[in-house]
C-alpha positions, 0 to 999 in steps of 0.5 A: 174879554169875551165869555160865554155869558157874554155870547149868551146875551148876545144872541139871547140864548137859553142856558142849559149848563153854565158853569161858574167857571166857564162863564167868566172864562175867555173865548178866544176862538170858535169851531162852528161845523156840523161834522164833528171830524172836522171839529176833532182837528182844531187845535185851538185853546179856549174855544166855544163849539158852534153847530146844529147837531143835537147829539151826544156825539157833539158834547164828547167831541167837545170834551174831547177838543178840550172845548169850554162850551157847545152852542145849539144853533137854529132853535135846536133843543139839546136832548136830555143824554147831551145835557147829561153829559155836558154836567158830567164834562163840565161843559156849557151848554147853550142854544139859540134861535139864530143861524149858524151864520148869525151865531158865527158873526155875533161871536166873531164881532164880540171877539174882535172888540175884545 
């Protein structure tokens, strides 16, 4: 089973938020876009939110897609309203140095060995 923390190390990412839960939690899919609508229509469950976009915006879409998590990709730092916000949801909430298409891959070669 591929959990977050299991995307964490991977691609050594800094943890902003895990929750306990999240943490042991299984990913099955990923959303991996800087436009938030087209997040919006995913209709997976279990799914981990991959972008660039470091706003509040990308947590309450989150939320709102039932995410368990965001992923900051290419160095982005989230900004303190997301880290808010991602407590208040009880989202995790990570970021790498890594690509976009880096982060996809990692995570997409870790979901199909699991």
């Amino acid at each position: 089973m591929t959990t977050i923390k299991t995307i964490s190390g991977e691609l050594s990412c800094t943890e902003h938020i895990i929750n306990r839960s999240f943490a042991i939690a299984g990913i099955e899919h990923i959303a991996a876009s800087d436009l938030m609508s087209e997040v919006l229509v995913a209709e997976e469950e279990n799914m981990l939110v991959i972008t660039a976009l470091n706003t509040e915006q990308t947590i309450r879409t989150a939320h709102i897609v039932d995410a368990l998590g965001v992923l900051l990709v290419n160095g982005k730092k989230p900004q303190p309203g997301m880290i808010r916000l991602a407590e208040e949801f009880d989202l995790a909430l990570l970021s790498t140095k890594e690509s976009m298409f880096e982060s996809c891959a990692a995570v997409h070669s870790l979901l199909k060995r699991s």
